[in-house]
C-alpha positions as CSV (number, residue, x, y, z in Angstrom):
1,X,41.6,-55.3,24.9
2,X,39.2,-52.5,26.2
3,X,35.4,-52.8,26.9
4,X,33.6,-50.9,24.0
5,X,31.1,-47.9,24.7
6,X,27.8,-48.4,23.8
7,X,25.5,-45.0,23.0
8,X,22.1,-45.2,24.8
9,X,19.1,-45.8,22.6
10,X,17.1,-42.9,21.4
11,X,13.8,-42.6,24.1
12,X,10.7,-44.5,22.0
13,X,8.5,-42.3,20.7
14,X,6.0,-43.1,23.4
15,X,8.6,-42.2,26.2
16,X,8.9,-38.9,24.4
17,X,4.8,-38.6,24.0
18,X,4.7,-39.3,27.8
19,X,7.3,-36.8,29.1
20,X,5.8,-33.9,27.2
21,X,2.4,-34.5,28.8
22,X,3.8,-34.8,32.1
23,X,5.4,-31.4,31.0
24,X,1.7,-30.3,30.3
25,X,-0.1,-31.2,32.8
26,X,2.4,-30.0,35.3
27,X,2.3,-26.6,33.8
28,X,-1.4,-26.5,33.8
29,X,-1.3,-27.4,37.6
30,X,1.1,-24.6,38.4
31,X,-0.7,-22.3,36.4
32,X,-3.8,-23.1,38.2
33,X,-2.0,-22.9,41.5
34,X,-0.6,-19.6,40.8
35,X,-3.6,-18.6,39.7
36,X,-6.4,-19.6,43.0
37,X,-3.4,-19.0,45.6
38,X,-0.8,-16.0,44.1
39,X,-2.5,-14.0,42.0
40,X,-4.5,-13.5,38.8
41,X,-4.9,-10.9,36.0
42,X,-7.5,-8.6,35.4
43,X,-8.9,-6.8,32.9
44,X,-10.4,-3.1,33.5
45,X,-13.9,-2.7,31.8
46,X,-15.0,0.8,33.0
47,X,-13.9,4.6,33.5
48,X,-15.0,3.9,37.3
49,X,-11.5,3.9,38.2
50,X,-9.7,6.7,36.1
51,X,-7.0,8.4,36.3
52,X,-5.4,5.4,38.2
53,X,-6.8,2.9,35.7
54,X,-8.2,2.9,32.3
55,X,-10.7,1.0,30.4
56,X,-8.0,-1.4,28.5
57,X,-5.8,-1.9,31.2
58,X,-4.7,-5.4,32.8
59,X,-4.0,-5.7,36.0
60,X,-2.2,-7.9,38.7
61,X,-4.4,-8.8,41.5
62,X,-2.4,-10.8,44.6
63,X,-4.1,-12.6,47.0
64,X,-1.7,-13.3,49.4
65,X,-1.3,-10.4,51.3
66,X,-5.2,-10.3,52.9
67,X,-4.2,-13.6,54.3
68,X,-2.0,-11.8,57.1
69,X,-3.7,-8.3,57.1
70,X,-6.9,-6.9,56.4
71,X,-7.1,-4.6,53.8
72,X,-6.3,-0.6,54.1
73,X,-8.0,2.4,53.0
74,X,-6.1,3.4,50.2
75,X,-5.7,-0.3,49.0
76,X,-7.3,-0.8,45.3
77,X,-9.1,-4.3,46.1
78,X,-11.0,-6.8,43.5
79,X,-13.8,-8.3,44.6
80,X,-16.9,-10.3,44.0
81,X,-20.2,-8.5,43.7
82,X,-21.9,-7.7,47.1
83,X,-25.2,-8.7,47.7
84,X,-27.0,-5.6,46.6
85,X,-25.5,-5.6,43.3
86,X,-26.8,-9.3,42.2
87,X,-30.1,-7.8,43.0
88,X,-29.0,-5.6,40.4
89,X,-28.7,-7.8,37.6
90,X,-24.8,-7.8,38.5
91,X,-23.9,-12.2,38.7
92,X,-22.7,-13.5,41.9
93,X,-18.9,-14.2,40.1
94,X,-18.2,-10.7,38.5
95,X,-15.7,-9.0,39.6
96,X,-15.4,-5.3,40.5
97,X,-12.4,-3.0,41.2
98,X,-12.5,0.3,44.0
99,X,-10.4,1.5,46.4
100,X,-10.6,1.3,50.2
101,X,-12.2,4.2,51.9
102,X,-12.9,3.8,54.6
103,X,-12.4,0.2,56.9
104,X,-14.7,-1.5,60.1
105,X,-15.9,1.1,62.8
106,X,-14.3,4.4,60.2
107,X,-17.3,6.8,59.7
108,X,-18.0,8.2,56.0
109,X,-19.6,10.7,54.9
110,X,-19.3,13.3,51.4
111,X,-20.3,16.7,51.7
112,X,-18.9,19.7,49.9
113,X,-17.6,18.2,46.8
114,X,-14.7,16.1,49.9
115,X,-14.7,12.8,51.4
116,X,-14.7,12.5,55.1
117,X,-13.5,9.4,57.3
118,X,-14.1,9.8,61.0
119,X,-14.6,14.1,60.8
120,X,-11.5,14.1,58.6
121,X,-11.1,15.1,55.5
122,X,-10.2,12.3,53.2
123,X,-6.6,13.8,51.1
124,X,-7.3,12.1,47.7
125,X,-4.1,13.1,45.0
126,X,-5.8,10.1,42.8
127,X,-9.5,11.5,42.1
128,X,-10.3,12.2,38.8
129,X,-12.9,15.3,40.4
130,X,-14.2,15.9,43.5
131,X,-17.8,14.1,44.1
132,X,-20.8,16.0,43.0
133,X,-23.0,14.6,45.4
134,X,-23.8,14.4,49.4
135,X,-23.7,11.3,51.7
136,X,-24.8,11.1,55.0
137,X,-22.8,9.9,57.9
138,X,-22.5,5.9,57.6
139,X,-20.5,3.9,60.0
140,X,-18.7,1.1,58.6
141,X,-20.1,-2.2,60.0
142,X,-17.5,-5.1,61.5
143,X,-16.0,-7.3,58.4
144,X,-16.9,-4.7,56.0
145,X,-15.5,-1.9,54.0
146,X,-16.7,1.4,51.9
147,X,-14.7,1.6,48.3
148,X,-15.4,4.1,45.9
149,X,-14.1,4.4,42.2
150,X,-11.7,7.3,41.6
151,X,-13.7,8.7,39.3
152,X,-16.2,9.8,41.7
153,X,-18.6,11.2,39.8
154,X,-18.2,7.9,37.5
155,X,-18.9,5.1,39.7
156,X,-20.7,2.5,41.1
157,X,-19.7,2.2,44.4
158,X,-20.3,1.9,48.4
159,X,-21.8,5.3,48.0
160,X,-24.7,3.8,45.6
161,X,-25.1,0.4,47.5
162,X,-23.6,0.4,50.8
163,X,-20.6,-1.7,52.1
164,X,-18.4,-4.5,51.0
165,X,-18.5,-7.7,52.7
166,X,-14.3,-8.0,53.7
167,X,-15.0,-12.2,52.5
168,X,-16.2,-10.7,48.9
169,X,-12.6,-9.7,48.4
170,X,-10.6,-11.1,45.7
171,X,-7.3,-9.7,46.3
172,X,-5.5,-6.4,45.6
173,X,-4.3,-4.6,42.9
174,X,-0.6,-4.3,42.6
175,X,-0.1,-3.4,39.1
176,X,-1.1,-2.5,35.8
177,X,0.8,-4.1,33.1
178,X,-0.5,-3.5,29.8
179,X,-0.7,-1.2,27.8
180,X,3.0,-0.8,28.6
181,X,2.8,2.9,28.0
182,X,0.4,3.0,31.5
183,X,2.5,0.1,32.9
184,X,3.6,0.3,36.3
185,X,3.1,-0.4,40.5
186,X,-0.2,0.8,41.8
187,X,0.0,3.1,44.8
């Protein structure tokens, strides 16, 4: 005679109950991961950034790549407010999006409705205008950087409150995903 097949029991209720927090939890944690270590969203409150970004948009901000490079002029960086702009009612925690103009030991100035980094003028195909306004020479101190909004005239920026501590940095923008009209790699 052959030995009969039994089926397995059903898992108990509490064994399901007990797999489906673990599958919780663990998607919290990897969320969370992702999120302090990867990279975040972002959402764009201001015309400070137009045409490259709108009021509306949602970004992606990674945070890995600051870890083996410094940022570049040109990158689009989030960061935490500087000093100067929590003495301006701006909270220590907000976060604020420009791009990199000029890095440690570059010297900016504006004049003539064009940017200049070290006696060069800046080529910017991304500016909404050309600035309206003059800036004397500043030289960019070590672990800083200037960022300006690319709607110049628009902005609150290094122009208004001087540089950007390099450890306020969040990440940098890589793209814009929503609305998906405007979706797409930042540059």
């Amino acid at each position: 005679m052959g030995s009969s097949i039994t089926e397995p029991s059903p898992p108990s209720r509490w064994q399901s109950l007990k797999a489906n927090i673990l599958i919780i939890v663990m998607a919290v944690l990897l969320t969370l991961l992702v999120r302090f270590f990867v990279a975040e969203s972002r959402f764009i409150p201001s015309e400070s950034m137009e045409p490259t970004l709108w009021p509306g948009d949602r970004i992606v901000v990674e945070k890995i790549t600051y870890r083996h490079r410094p940022p570049q002029i040109g990158d689009i960086v989030v960061f935490y407010a500087p000093p100067l702009l929590q003495t301006m009612g701006y909270s220590r925690d907000q976060a604020l999006i420009k791009r990199v103009i000029a890095t440690a030991g570059d010297t900016v100035a504006v004049e003539n409705g064009q940017v200049w980094v070290n006696h060069q003028p800046l080529q910017e195909p991304y500016i909404a205008e050309p600035p309206v306004y003059t800036m004397p020479p500043l030289t960019v101190p070590a672990n800083t950087l200037f960022v300006m909004g690319d709607n110049r005239n628009h902005s609150n920026d290094s122009h208004i409150w001087g540089v950007l501590p390099v450890e306020n940095v969040i990440g940098r923008a890589i793209a814009c995903y929503w609305p998906f009209n405007h979706a797409g790699a930042l540059s």
